[in-house]
C-alpha positions as CSV (number, residue, x, y, z in Angstrom):
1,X,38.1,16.2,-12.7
2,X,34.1,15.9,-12.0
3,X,35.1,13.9,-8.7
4,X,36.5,17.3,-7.2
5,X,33.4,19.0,-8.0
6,X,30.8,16.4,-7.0
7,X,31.4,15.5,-3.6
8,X,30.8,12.9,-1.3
9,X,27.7,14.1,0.9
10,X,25.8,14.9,-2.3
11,X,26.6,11.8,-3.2
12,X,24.9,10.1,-0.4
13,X,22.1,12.0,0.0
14,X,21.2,11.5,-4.1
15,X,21.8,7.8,-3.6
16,X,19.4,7.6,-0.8
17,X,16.8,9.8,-2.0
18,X,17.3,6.9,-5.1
19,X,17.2,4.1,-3.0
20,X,13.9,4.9,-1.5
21,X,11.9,6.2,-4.3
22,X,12.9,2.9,-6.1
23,X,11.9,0.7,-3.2
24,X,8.7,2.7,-2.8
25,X,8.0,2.4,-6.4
26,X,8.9,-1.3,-7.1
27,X,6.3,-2.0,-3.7
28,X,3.3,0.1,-6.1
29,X,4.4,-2.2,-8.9
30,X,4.0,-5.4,-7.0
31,X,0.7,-3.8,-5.3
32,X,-1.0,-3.9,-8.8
33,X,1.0,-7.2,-9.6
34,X,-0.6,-9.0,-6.7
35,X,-4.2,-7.2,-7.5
36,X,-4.5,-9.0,-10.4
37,X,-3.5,-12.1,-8.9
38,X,-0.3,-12.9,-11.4
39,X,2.9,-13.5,-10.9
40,X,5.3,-11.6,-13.5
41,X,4.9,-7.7,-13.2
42,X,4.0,-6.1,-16.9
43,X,4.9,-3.1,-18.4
44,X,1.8,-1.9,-17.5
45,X,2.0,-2.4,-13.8
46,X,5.0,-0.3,-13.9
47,X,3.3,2.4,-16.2
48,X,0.6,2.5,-13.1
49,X,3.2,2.4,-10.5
50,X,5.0,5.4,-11.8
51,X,1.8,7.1,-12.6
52,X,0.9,6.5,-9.1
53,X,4.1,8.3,-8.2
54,X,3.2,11.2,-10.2
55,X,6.2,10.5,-13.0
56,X,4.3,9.7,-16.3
57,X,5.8,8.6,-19.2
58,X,3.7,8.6,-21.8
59,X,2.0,11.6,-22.8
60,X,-1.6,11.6,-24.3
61,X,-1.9,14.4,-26.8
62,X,-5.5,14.8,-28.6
63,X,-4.2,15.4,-32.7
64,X,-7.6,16.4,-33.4
C-alpha cells in the first residue's frame, strides 16, 4: 500500500541525496583517521566527522 504512495522519482532523488552525504561524510572520517596517522577509524573520528557536517549527536547540557 505505501509503494503506491511513495514513488519512484522520490525514491531516487532520496537515495542520491543519501549516497552523497554518506560518501562525503565517510571522506571527513578518514580525513581525521589519516591526521592522526592510524589505521582503524574510532568513534570519535566519526563524532568529528558528523560534527563537521553540522549533525551532532551528542548534546552537552550544563546541569549546573
Amino acid at each position: 500500500m505505501w509503494r503506491k504512495a511513495y514513488q519512484w522519482p522520490y525514491l531516487r532523488s532520496d537515495t542520491r541525496f543519501l549516497k552523497i552525504f554518506l560518501d562525503d561524510f565517510m571522506r571527513d572520517a578518514i580525513k581525521y583517521t589519516e591526521d592522526t596517522r592510524r589505521e582503524t577509524i574510532t568513534a570519535m573520528d566519526v563524532i568529528y566527522a558528523l560534527k563537521c557536517r553540522g549533525c551532532t549527536i551528542i548534546q552537552y547540557v550544563d546541569l549546573v
